[in-house]
Structure formats: structure tokens, C-alpha cells
N, C-alpha and C positions, 0 to 999 in steps of 0.2 A: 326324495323330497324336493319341493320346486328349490329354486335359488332363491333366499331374498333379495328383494329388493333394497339397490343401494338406499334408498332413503329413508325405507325404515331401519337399516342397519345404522345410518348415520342418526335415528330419532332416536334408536337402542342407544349407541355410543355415545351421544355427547350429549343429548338433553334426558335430564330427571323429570321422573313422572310428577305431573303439575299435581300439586298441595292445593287446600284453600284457597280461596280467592282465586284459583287460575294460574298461581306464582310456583316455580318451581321450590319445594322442600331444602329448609335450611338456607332461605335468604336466596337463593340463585346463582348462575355462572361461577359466582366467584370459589364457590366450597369446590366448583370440580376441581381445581388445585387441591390438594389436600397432601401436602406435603411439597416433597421435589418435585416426585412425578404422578400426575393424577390417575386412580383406580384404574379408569380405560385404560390407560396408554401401559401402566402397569402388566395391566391383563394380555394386551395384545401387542407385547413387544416383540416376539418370533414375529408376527405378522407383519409387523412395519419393518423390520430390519429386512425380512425376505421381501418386502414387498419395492423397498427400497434399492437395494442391491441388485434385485431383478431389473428394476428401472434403469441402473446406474449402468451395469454390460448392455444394455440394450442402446441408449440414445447417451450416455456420458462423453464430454466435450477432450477431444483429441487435441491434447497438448502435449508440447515437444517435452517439458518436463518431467512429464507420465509414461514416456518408452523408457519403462524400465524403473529401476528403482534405488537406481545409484544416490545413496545420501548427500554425495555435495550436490548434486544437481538438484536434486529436492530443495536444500538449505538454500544457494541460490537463489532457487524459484519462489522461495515460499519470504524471502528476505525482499526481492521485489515486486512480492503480489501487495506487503503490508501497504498499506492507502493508496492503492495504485489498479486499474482498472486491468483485467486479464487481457484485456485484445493490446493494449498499450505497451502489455511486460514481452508479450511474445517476440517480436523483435531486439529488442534489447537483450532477453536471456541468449537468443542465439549468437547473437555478436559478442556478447560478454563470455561464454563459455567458449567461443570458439580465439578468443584473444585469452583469457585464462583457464583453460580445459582442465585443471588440476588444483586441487585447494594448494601444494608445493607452489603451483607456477602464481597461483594469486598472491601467495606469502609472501615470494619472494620479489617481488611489483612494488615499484617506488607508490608511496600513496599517489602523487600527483596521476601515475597511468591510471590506477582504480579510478580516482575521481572522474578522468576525463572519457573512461570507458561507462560510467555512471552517466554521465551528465544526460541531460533533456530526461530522467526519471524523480530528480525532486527528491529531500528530505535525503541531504548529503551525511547525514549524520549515520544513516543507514549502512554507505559506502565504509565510511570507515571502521564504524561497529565490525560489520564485515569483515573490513582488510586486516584490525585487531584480532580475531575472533581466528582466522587462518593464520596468523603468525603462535596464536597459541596452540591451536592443533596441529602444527608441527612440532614447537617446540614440546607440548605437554603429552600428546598423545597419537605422536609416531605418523602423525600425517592421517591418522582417520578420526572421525564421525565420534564423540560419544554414542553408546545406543539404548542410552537411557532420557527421557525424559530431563530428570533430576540432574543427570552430568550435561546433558545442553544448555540448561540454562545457568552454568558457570559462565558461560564462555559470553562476551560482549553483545549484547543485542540483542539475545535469544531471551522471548518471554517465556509467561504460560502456552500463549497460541501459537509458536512459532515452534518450543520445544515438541507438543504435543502433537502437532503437524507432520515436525519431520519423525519422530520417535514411531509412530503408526504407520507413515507412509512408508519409512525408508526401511524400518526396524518391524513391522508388524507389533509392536507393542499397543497394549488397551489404554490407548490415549483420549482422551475427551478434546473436542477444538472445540473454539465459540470464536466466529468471528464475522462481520456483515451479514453474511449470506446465510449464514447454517443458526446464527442468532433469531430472524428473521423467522425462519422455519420451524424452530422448537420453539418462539413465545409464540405462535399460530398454533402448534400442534397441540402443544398444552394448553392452549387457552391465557398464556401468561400476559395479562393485560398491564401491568405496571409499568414505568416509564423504564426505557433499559439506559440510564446514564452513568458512565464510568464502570469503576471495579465495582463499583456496589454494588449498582442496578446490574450489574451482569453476574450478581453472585446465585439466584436460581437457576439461569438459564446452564450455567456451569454443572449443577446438580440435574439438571434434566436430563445433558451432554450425557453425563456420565454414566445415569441411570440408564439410558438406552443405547448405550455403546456395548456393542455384541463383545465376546469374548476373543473372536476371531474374525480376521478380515477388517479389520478396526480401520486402517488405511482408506481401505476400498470404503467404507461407509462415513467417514467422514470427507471425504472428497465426493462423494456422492450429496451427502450436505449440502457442501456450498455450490454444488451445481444445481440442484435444486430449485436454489437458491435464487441462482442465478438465472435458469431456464425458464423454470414455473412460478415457484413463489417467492413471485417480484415485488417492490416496494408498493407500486400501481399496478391496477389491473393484472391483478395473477392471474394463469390459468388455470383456475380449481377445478375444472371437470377432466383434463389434463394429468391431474397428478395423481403420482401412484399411493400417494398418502391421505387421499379425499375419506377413504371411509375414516379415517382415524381421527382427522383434523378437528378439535375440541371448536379452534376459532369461527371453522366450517359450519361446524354443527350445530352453532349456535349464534350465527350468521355476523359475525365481530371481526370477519377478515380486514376489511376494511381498518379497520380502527387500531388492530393487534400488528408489530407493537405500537404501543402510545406513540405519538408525534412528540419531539423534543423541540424546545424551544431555537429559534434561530440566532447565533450568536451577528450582532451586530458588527455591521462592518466597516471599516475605520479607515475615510478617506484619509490619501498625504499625497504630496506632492514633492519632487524637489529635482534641482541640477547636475547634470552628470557631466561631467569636464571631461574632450578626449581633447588630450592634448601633443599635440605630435613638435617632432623635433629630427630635421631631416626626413630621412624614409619610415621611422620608428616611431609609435605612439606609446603613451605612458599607462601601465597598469598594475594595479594596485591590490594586495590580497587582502580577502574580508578576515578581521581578524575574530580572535574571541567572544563568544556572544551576540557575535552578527548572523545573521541571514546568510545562509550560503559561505558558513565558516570556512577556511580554506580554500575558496575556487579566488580566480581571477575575476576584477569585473573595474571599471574604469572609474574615477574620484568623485566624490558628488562633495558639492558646495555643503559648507564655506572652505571645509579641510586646507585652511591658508597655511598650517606646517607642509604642504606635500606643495602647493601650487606657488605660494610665494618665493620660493628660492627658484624658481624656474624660470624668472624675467617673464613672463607669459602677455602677450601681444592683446590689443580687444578680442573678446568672446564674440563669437556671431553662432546665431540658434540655427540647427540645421532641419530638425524633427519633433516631434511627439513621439512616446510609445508607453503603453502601459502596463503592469505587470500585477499578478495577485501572490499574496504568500500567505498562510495561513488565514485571517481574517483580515485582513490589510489588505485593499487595491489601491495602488499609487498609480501617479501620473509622474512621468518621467519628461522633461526639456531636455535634448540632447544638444549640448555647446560643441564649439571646437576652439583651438587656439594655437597659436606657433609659442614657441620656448627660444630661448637664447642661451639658456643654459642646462645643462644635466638634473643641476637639484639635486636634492639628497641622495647619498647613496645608505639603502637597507635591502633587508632584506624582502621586506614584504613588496618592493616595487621593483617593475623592469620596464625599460623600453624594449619593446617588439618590432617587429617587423609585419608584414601580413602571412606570412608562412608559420612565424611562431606563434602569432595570436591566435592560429587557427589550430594549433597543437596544447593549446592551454588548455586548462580546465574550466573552464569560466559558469559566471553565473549565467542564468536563461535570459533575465535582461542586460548581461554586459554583451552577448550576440546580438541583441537584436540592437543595442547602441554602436557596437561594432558594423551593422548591416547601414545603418540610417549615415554611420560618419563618413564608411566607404563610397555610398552613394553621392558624399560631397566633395570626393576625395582626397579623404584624410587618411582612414585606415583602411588603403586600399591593399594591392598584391593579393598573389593567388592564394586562396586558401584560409582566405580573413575569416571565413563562416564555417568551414570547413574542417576536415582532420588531415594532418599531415599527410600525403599519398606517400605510400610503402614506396622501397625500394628494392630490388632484383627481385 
């Protein structure tokens, strides 16, 4: 018998034979849902998983994370892919695994090294979930991995998508992910036209996950997902003739790629401004740790106006403006005046403040804009010496 043709199979699959008026039966598009996972995708689940998984050994994106299937390097990779673009994590995991190769040797790393082997990846909180998370899988469970789901996400850090990630990838367990990319794919595949905001808007796409997550090879299929995701069906301009899930695709079929999922609204962005004080005293500049409920909790980064407890006991000489420089964090872009100023005295002695040098500021953990006000002061220089911008260079 001939083959059919892809588009009457795709007229079979996703569109209902027109009713009255011309109008597909039962109101339209939206009844194909009809449940978690709608009839089609039901019916032709062997097909998409084979058809997917075919795709995935064929053209899936070689990442150093993926030789092999060692669980911390999975937990690693999968801890700095969360809001963080793949091409961006792939140098940092090598440098990071190869400065702490052993979930032991990362336990046993003063936070300050985790943070500053972190820095330039953003959302510091991740770092230390992390460095917690390895002090209890030594302490609680002998230096390995839970291999369950349910026991990952005891441990600091670890969500739903983070458990279910590493539990299928590392463990082969029948884990569901939902995350950017494989979201993206199943509200297209099902036709899920709703807004996806938060847990709630993500509470079908979770039931989709689930529904057509194979029994076996779970791992390989959901990283097959978000490459998908990531290759084909992109935010713009997918390449739907492209992909190996065309015959299936509901949003395909009934021509709502564009639209699937819904657009969210843009969270408004909240200019500010303000001064950052580097203030040196001799060869040493002064630096300040962000404390609780700041930005960039724990790293280093230099005083910003008015902070007259930290800058008043220091006798500090007139400010002169050296730079501009900008910086975004979450919905926030600021504009940043970089000052400089001599001291005459030490000032307080705590903990959260040290004078440096250029070799130790460059060993800090610092915030992303206390480098580049580090970069602008050295240029006048203030916080100069080797290594202001830099990481300590090893020794023997």
C-alpha cells in the first residue's frame, strides 16, 4: 500500500472532521486536549518516543556532561544549566569539575573557594545550595548520589526538575522533567495553548511529561527533550519540517505554533542608580561582604554610598569619579558611578570587611560588578597589581 502522505496524516492526527458551519465538532482545537494527554498523542506514544529517541542518537548535542553517567556530574551540570544558557555552562563545568572532581573534595572546600570557582555563572545561592547539599552526602549518605527522585530532593537545592533530571539521567529511573526547552515542546505537541506561569501553569505540562515518558531509557528521552528544544522547536522560528515529531505536533496540525505556548507578560524593569566607593589606603583597597538578603549574598564587592558606618571612621580624603559601568540582576538594571578615595585610617575592624591588595582581590569571590569596578579603579590607579581581575595563578 503507497505511504501516506505527511499531510494527510498530519489532517488525520490533529484536525477533527469539520461539523456544521465548517467548525470542527465540539467547539474546536481546544477539546483536542482532553485530559493530560490528548487521544492522538495517547494513541501514538510508541511512535513519538521511537521517533524521538531515533532523532536523539542521531544529531543529540555532545556535551562533556553526557560522557557517561556519573551522578555528580550530572547533579553539577544539571545545578548549572538551571537559568543559565548551555553554551555558557560548558566551560565553567570543566573548570569546576576539574578544581572539585569529587562531590568529597567539593564538601570539603571552604565556601569562599566554591563561590569564587562559581563566579561569572550568577544566582550564588545555587553555589551554596550545592556546597550544602555535598556536605550532606557525605555526611548522610556515604559520599553517593541518592537514586531516587524523592531522596534528591531532601538534600538543598534539589527540586522537582532538578531531582527528576538527575534520577533518569544518572539512575535510569521513569522521571518526568519540565523545564524551558522540553516545556516548550509538549505545550506544541499537545496543542497546550494556556499561559505556562509558575507551578500552576506548569501543572499540565507535568501530566503530559509523565504521560509520555517511556518506561525505559527515560534519561535518553528526556534530554532528548530539551535538545529538541533547543535545536528545533525554538521560541522563533522553529524548524517544523525539521523535526522528528512533525507528524504528531497537535500545535503543527492545526497551524498555532506560533502562538503555543501563550506569550507571558514582560515583567517591568526598575531603573536605579547609585555610588560605589573604592577606597584605598596604601597599596590595599577596601572591601566589603554582601550580607543577608543582598544580591550576591556572600561574595565580595566594594561600599556603595551613603554606608557612612563603614566609610566615616576611615578619615577618607575628596571622592573623584573615575567611570561609569552598568549592571542587570534579576529585573533591576542599575547604573553604577565608580568613586575612589585615600583613607588615613584602618576603620572598623569586622568581619565582613578587608583590605586587599591586587593579588587578593583577584582571589576573592566577588560580585560581577565589584570586577568590573575593580577593572575601571585599576585603570586609575587605585586597585591596581597583578591579578586585580583575575584568579590567583597556582603554584609548583
Amino acid at each position: 500500500m503507497a505511504k501516506e502522505p505527511r499531510t494527510a496524516r498530519r489532517e488525520r492526527i490533529g484536525r477533527p472532521a469539520a461539523g456544521q458551519g465548517g467548525k470542527p465538532p465540539h467547539g474546536g482545537p481546544r477539546d483536542l486536549v482532553d485530559g493530560p494527554l490528548p487521544a492522538p498523542l495517547r494513541a501514538g506514544s510508541e511512535a513519538i518516543q521511537a521517533a524521538l529517541l531515533g532523532w536523539f542518537k542521531r544529531v543529540g548535542r555532545d556535551l562533556p556532561w553526557r560522557r557517561g553517567t556519573d551522578p555528580y556530574r550530572t547533579w553539577i551540570s544539571e545545578v548549572m544549566l538551571q537559568q543559565t544558557q548551555v553554551d555558557r555552562v560548558v566551560d565553567f563545568f570543566l573548570r569546576f569539575m576539574e578544581r572539585f572532581p569529587t562531590v568529597t573534595q567539593l564538601a570539603a572546600a571552604p565556601e569562599a573557594d566554591v563561590l569564587r570557582a562559581w563566579e561569572g555563572l550568577g544566582y550564588y545561592r545555587r553555589a551554596r545550595q550545592l556546597h550544602a547539599a555535598a556536605k550532606r552526602i557525605v555526611a548522610d549518605h556515604g559520599g553517593r548520589l541518592p537514586d531516587t527522585a524523592a531522596g534528591l530532593r531532601e538534600l538543598p537545592g534539589i527540586g522537582r526538575y532538578t531531582a527528576g533530571a538527575i534520577a533518569s539521567i544518572a539512575f535510569d529511573r521513569p522521571e518526568p522533567i519540565v523545564e524551558a526547552n522540553s516545556r516548550r515542546v509538549l505545550a506544541r505537541l499537545a496543542a497546550h495553548a494556556a499561559p505556562l506561569i509558575g507551578t500552576t501553569g506548569d501543572g499540565p505540562i507535568w501530566e503530559i511529561a509523565t504521560a509520555l515518558l517511556p518506561a525505559r531509557r527515560a534519561g535518553l528521552w528526556n534530554q532528548a527533550l530539551m535538545d529538541l528544544g533547543a535545536m528545533i522547536c525554538t521560541p522563533r522560528n522553529p524548524l517544523c519540517p525539521r523535526c522528528p515529531l512533525a507528524d504528531h505536533c497537535l500545535a503543527l496540525a492545526t497551524g498555532r505554533v506560533g502562538a503555543i505556548p501563550a506569550a507571558t507578560p514582560r515583567r517591568t524593569v526598575i531603573e536605579l542608580e547609585e555610588t560605589a566607593v573604592v577606597v584605598r589606603r596604601g597599596s590595599k583597597v577596601l572591601v566589603v561582604r554582601r550580607g543577608a538578603g543582598e544580591w550576591w549574598e556572600g561574595l565580595w564587592d566594594f561600599p556603595r554610598l551613603p554606608a557612612a558606618e563603614i566609610l566615616a571612621p576611615l578619615g577618607c580624603g575628596r571622592r573623584r569619579v573615575v567611570g561609569h559601568c552598568t549592571y542587570s540582576v534579576t529585573h533591576h538594571r542599575v547604573a553604577v558611578t565608580v568613586s575612589v578615595c585615600a583613607a588615613s585610617r584602618q576603620g572598623l575592624r569586622r568581619d565582613d570587611l578587608e583590605w586587599v591588595d591586587g593579588e587578593s582581590l583577584g582571589a576573592l569571590a566577588m560580585t560581577a560588578p565589584g570586577r568590573r569596578i575593580a577593572a575601571l579603579s585599576r585603570g586609575a590607579g587605585v586597585a591596581g597589581g597583578r591579578g586585580a581581575g583575575a584568579p590567583r595563578p597556582r603554584r609548583g
